[in-house]
C-alpha positions in Angstrom: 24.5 -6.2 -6.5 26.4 -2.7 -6.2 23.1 -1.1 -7.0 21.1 -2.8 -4.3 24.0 -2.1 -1.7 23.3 1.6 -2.7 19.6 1.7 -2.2 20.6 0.6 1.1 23.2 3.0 1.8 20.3 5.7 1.0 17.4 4.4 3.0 20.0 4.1 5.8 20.2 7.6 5.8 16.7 7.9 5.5 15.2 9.4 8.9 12.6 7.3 8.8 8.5 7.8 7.6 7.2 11.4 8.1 4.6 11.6 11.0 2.0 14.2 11.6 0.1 15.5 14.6 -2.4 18.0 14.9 -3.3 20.3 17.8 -5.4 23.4 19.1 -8.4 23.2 15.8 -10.1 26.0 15.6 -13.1 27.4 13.6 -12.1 30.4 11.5 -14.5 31.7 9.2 -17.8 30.6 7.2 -17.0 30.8 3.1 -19.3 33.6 1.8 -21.4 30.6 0.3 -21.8 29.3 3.7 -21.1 25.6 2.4 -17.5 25.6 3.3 -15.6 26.6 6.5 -12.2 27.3 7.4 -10.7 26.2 10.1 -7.0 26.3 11.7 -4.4 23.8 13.5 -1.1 23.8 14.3 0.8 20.9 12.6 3.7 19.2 13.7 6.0 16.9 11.3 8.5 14.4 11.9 10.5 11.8 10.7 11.9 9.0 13.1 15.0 9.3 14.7 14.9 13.0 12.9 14.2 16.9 14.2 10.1 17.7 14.0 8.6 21.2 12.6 5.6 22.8 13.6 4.0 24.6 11.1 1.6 27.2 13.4 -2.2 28.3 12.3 -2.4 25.7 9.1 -5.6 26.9 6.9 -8.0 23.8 6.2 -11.2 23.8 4.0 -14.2 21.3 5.5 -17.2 21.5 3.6 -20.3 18.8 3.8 -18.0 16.0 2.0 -14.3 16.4 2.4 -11.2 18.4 4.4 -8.3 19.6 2.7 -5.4 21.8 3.9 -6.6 25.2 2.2 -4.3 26.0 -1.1 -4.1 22.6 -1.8 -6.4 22.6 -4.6 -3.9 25.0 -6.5 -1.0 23.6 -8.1 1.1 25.9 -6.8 -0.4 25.3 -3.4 -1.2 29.2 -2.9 -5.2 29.9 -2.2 -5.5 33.5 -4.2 -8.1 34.8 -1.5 -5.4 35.0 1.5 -3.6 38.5 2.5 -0.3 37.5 0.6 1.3 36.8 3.9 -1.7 34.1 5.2 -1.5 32.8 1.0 2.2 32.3 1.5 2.6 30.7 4.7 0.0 28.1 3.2 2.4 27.7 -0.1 5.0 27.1 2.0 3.6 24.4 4.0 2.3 22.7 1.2 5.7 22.9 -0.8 7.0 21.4 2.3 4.4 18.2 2.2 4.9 17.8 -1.6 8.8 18.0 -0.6 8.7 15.4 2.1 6.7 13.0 -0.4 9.3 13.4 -3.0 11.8 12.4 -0.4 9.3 9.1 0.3 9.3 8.2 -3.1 13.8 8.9 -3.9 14.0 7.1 -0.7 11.9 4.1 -1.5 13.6 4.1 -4.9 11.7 1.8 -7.9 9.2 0.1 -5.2 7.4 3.1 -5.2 5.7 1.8 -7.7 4.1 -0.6 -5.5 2.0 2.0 -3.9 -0.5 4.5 -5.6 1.4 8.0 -4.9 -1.5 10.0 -3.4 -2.6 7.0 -0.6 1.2 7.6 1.1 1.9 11.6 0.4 2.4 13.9 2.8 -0.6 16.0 2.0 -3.1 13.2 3.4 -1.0 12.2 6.2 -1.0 16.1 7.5 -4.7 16.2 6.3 -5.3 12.7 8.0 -3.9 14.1 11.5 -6.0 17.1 10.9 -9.2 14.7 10.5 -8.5 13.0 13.5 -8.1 16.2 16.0 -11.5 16.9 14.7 -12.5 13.5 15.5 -14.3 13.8 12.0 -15.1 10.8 9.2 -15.2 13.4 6.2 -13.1 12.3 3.0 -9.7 13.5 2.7 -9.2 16.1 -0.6 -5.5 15.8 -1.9 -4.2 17.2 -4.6 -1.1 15.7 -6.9 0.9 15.3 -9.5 -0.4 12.1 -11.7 1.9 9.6 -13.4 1.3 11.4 -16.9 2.2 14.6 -15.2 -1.3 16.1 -15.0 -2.6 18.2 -11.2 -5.1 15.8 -9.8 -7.4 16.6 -7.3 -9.0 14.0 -5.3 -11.0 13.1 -2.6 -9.6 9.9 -0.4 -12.5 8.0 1.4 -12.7 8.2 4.7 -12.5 4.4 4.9 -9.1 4.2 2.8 -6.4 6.2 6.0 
């Protein structure tokens, strides 16, 4: 009983789920293959009942199928075709998404298990708020750590957030 009384105790201090908008998209660049463009937006992040962050000029990667947040396709989350300033300023955002996602999953304890890791992370949540500023139905591209410890990269169907 001790044990559940402590789970308790933690997702009391638990802020509450991370929430994402996304404002002010704009088109940046065409990649030199002309398949793929970049495109910015400012992200804020939240947690209920907590303090929100924006995160200014966020790089993301929309090409004919999917959007991802630009880096995110790199384990270490920084794109090596950024001035080092633009490369880390993407890290860092995306060390704060897979942050906030560990956080989710301490928080929520041994039920995370209930719920496949990438469909709640922090990546497709920013990702998702991105997609809907754009008012666009592309698939979602995420990138995670798997259960076997492996860097997936995936693409989340529009129809599944």
């Amino acid at each position: 009983m001790n044990h559940l009384h402590g789970m308790f105790d933690q997702a009391a201090r638990f802020a509450g789920p991370i929430v994402f908008s996304a404002s002010n998209p704009r088109f940046v660049a065409n990649f030199p293959d002309d398949h793929a463009q970049v495109w910015s937006a400012d992200i804020t992040a939240g947690r209920t009942g907590g303090d929100s962050q924006v995160f200014e000029s966020i790089f993301f990667v929309e090409d004919e199928a999917t959007i991802s947040i630009y880096g995110v396709e790199y384990e270490d989350g920084r794109p090596p075709y950024l001035r080092d300033d633009l490369a880390a300023k993407q890290q860092h955002f995306i060390a704060f998404l897979r942050e906030e996602t560990a956080t989710d999953n301490r928080t929520l304890g041994p039920i995370r298990k209930i719920f496949t890791g990438h469909q709640y992370s922090s990546e497709l949540k920013a990702t998702g708020a991105y997609v809907a500023s754009r008012d666009s139905k592309l698939d979602i591209g995420v990138g995670f750590r798997d259960e076997e410890g492996g860097y997936t990269l995936l693409a989340v169907p529009s129809a599944d957030y």
